[in-house]
C-alpha positions in Angstrom: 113.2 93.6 114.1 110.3 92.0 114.1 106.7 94.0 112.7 103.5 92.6 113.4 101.3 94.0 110.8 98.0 94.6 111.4 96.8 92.6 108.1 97.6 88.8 109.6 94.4 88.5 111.6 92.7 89.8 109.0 94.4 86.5 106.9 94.2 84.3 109.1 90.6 84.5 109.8 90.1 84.5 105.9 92.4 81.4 105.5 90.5 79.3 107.5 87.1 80.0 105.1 88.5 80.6 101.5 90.5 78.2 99.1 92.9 80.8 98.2 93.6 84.6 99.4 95.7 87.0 97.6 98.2 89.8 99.4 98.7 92.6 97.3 100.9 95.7 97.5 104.3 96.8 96.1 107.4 95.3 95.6 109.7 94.9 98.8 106.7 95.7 101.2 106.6 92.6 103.2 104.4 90.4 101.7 106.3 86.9 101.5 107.3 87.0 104.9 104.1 87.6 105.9 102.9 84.4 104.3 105.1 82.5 105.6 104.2 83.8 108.6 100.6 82.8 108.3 101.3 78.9 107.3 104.0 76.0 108.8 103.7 73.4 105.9 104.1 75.0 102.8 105.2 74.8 99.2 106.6 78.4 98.0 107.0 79.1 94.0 108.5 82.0 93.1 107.2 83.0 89.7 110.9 85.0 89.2 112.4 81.9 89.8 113.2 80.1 86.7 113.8 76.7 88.5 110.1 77.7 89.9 108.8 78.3 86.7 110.3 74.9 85.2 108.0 73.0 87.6 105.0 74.8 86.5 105.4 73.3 83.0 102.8 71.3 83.4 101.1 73.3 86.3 97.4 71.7 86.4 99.5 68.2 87.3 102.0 69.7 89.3 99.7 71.8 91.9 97.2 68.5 91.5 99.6 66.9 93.5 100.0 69.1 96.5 96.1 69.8 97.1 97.2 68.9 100.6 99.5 71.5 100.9 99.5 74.8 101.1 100.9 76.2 97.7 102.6 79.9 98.0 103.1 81.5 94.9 104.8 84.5 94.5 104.8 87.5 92.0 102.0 85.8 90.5 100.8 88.6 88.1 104.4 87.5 86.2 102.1 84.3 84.5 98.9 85.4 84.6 97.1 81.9 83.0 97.8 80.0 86.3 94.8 81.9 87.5 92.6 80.3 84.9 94.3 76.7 86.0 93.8 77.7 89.7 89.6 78.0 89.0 89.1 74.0 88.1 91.9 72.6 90.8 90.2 74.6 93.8 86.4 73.5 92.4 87.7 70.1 92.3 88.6 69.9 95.9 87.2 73.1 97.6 89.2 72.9 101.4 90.0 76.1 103.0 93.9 77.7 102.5 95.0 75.7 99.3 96.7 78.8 97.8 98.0 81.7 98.9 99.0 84.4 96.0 101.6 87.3 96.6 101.3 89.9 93.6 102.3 93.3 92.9 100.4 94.3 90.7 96.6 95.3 90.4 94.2 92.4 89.3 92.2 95.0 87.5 95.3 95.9 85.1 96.2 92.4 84.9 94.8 90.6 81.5 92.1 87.9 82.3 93.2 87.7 85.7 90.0 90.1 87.9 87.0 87.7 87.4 89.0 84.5 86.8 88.7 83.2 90.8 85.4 85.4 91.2 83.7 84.3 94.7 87.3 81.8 94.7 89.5 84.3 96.3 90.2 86.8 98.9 92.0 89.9 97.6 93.6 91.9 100.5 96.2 94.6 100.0 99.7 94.8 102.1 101.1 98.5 102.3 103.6 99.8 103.6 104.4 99.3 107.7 102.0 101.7 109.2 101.8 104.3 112.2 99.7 102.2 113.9 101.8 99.2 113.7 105.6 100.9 114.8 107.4 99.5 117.9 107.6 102.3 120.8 111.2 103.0 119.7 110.5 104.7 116.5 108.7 107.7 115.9 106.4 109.2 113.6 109.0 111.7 112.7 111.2 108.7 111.4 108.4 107.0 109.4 107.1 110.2 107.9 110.7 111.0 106.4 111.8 107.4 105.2 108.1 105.5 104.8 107.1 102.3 105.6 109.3 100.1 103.1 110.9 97.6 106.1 114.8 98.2 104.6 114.0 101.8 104.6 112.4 102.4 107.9 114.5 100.1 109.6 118.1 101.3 108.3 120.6 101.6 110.5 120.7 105.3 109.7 119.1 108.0 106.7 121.7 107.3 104.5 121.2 103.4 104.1 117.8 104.4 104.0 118.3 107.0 101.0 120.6 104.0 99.5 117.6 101.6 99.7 114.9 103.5 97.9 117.0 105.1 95.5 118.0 101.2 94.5 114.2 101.3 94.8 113.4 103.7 92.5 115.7 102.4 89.7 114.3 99.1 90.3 111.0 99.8 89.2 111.9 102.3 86.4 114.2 100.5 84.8 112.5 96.8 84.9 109.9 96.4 87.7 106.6 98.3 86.1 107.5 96.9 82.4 107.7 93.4 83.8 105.0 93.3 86.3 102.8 94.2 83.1 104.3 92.9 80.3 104.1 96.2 78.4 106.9 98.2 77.2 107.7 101.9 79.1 110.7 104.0 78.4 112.6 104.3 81.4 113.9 108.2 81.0 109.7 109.2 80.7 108.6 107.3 83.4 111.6 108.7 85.9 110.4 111.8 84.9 106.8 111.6 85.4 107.3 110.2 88.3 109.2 113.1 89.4 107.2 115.4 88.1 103.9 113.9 90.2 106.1 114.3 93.5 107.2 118.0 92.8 103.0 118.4 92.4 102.6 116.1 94.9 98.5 116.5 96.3 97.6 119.1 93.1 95.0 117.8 90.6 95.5 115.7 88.1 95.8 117.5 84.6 96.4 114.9 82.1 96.9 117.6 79.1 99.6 119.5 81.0 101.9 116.7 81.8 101.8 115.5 78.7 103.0 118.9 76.9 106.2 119.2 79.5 107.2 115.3 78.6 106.2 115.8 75.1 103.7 112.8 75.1 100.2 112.5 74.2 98.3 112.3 77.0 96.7 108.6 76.2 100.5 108.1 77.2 100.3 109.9 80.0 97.4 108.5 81.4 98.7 104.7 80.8 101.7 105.6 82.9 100.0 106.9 86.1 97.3 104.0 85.3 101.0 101.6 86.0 102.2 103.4 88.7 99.0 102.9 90.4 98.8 99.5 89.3 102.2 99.1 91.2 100.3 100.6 94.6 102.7 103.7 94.0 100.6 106.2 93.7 97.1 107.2 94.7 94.7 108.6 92.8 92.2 110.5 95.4 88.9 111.2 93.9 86.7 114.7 94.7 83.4 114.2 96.2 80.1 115.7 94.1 77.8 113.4 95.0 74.1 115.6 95.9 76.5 118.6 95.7 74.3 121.7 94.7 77.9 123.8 94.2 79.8 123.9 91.1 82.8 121.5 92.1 86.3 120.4 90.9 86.0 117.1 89.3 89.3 116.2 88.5 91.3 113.8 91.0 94.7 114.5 92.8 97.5 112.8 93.4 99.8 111.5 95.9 102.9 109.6 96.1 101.9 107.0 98.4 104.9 106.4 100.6 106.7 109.5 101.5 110.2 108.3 101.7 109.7 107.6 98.1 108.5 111.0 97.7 111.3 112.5 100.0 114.1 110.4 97.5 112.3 111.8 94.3 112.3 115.1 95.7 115.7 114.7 96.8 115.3 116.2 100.3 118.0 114.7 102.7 117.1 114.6 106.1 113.9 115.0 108.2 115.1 118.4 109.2 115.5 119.8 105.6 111.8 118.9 105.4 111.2 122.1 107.5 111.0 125.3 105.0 110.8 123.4 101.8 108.0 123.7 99.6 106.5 120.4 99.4 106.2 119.9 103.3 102.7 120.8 103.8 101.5 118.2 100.8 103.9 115.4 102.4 102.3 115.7 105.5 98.6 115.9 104.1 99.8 112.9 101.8 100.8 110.7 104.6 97.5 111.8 106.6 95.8 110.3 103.9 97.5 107.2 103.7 97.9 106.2 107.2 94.3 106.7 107.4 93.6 104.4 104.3 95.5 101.9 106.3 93.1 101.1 109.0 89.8 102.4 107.8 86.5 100.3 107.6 86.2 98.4 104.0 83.4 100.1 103.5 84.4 103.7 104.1 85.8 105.5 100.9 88.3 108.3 100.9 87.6 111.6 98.6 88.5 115.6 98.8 85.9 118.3 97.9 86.4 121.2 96.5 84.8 124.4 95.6 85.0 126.3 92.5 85.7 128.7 94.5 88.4 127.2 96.6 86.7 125.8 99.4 88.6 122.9 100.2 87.8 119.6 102.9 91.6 117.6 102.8 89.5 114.3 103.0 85.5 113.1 103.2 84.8 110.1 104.8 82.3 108.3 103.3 80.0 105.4 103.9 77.6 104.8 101.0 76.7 108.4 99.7 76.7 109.9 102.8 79.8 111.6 104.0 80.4 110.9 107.6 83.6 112.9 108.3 85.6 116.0 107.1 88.9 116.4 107.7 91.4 119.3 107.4 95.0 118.3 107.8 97.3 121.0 109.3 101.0 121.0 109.9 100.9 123.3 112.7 99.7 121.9 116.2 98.1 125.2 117.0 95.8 125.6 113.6 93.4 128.3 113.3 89.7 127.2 111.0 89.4 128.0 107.8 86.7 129.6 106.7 87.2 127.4 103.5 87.0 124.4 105.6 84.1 125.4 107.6 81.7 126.1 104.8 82.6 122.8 102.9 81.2 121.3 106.4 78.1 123.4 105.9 77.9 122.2 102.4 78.6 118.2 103.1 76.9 118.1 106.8 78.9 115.4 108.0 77.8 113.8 111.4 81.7 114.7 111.9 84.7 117.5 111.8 88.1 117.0 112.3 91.8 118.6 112.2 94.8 116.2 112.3 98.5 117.4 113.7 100.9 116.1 114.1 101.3 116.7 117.9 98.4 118.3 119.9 95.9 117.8 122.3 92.4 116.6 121.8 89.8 119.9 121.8 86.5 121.0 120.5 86.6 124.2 118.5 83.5 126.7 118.8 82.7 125.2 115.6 82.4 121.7 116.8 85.5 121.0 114.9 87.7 118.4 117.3 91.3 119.4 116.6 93.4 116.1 117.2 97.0 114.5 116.5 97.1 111.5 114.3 98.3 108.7 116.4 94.6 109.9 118.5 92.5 109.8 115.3 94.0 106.6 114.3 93.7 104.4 117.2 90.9 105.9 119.4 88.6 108.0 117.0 88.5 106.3 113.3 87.8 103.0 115.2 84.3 104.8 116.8 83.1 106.8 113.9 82.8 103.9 111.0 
């Protein structure tokens, strides 16, 4: 089945004026078909190719040579000095689409490679298939148990998909992270930290604890959620204090950013044994957050905010350092307003209020709090409020 995803305009328009773009995301997400997608004449390199990687002996010469082609290059974070080669070939001849550069791993934690292609490069990140991008013939029901990961979502049934990502999960404990890198991580701590951040999946951070139940420093700790963020795995959501007059939580939470992953590492079988387990309510806020993320403005910035006192606002939508949206996410398609929720509004003043459901109508509360489903929010209100 074919997915259009939402990001090709976005490439294609960026093709036509930059010498090189870069998709970004994890591993297995889509992001080599999409390329070759977005181009007809094209060299592709695959940097876990060693027959690949034999051509790129002498890479300067070799790319030289096809500066009228466009040059793929997959899993490019794998040899990170062909960005320093890349800077001097596209200067030379400075055409639009030279290269395109498929990585899954974060620039920022990759060494030398951020500022290399500064004002050279178009970064753009690839996530998982989206809400907004599903054919009519699956639901969100489906999605929000298996993710967006195209051999999970579109398994012939729950069980391939629980095959998939638990192949998945081994994957990138046992090789993917340490590679992607090129640091050393000890599989058995990194299985269980990951674990660990999906049984307290949407709680703050504490750095200090996790490292006394793995019986690691927390340096350590902090190196390994900095990976699995790295990887796009995880998100790290940060709290809101900005002009806040309120003693406030400062410390961020987390989420596991697909929630099939979360659903394997959880080990909840099926979509109904979602219903009465503990960690539903957070899954659901979790994928809230993230569908949202998907199709939001580039320059609006996702945060909580919390209270000392508990007040809580799930997510603040902000535009420079003015919140312009708080939104309460709620399981239940017949929620009742917190109180909590209704005096972070008060605190933040945002020129909006929402709560998200899953499934029901579009109202105005007395508090001028629209209650709204998801698919609503995501394709006819997010799209007017940024």
């Amino acid at each position: 089945m074919l997915i259009i995803r939402n990001l090709a305009k976005q490439l294609r328009d960026r093709l036509k004026k930059s010498p090189a773009i870069a998709i970004l995301g994890p591993r297995q997400v889509g992001k080599t078909t999409l390329a070759k997608q977005l181009e007809n004449d094209y060299i592709y390199l695959d940097m876990e190719n060693p027959r690949d990687l034999a051509k790129l002996q002498d890479a300067y010469t070799f790319l030289e040579s096809l500066q009228d082609r466009t040059v793929i290059i997959d899993e490019v974070q794998l040899l990170p000095t062909l960005f320093s080669l890349l800077r001097p070939l596209i200067d030379a001849k400075r055409t639009p689409r030279r290269f395109i550069l498929l990585g899954s791993a974060s620039p920022e934690l990759v060494k030398g490679v951020s500022e290399t292609l500064a004002g050279r490069i178009s970064y753009n990140e690839l996530s998982p298939i989206g809400l907004t991008e599903l054919p009519e013939t699956i639901g969100y029901e489906q999605h929000w148990f298996r993710g967006g990961f195209p051999e999970s979502l579109l398994s012939e049934n729950d069980a391939l998909s629980k095959e998939w990502i638990d192949d998945f999960i081994v994957s990138y404990v046992e090789r993917d992270l340490a590679k992607m890198f090129g640091v050393d991580l000890a599989p058995t701590l990194l299985r269980n930290f990951w674990s660990m951040l999906a049984h307290l999946n949407g709680n703050l951070f504490n750095g200090e604890s996790f490292a006394r139940s793995l019986g690691v420093s927390a340096p350590t700790v902090n190196r390994y959620l900095d990976f699995l963020e790295g990887g796009y795995l995880i998100r790290r959501l940060q709290p809101w204090f900005v002009n806040a007059k309120k003693r406030l939580v400062k410390s961020p939470k987390t989420y596991i950013r697909d929630t099939g992953v979360l659903h394997r590492l959880l080990n909840i079988p099926g979509y109904n044994d979602l219903f009465g387990h503990p960690a539903i309510g957070a899954s659901w806020e979790g994928y809230v957050i993230e569908q949202i993320y998907q199709v939001k403005a580039k320059q609006t910035e996702l945060f909580f905010y919390r209270t000392q006192t508990g007040a809580e606002c799930d997510l603040v939508l902000v535009q420079g350092i003015a919140p312009i949206a708080c939104i309460e996410i709620k399981l239940s398609n017949a929620p009742t307003v917190s109180k909590g929720f209704v005096n972070c509004t008060q605190d933040l003043e945002p020129k909006h209020k929402y709560i998200i459901t899953p499934k029901s109508e579009t109202y105005t509360t007395l508090n001028d709090i629209v209650v709204t489903n998801l698919r609503h929010f995501l394709f006819n209100i997010l799209p007017q409020i940024q």
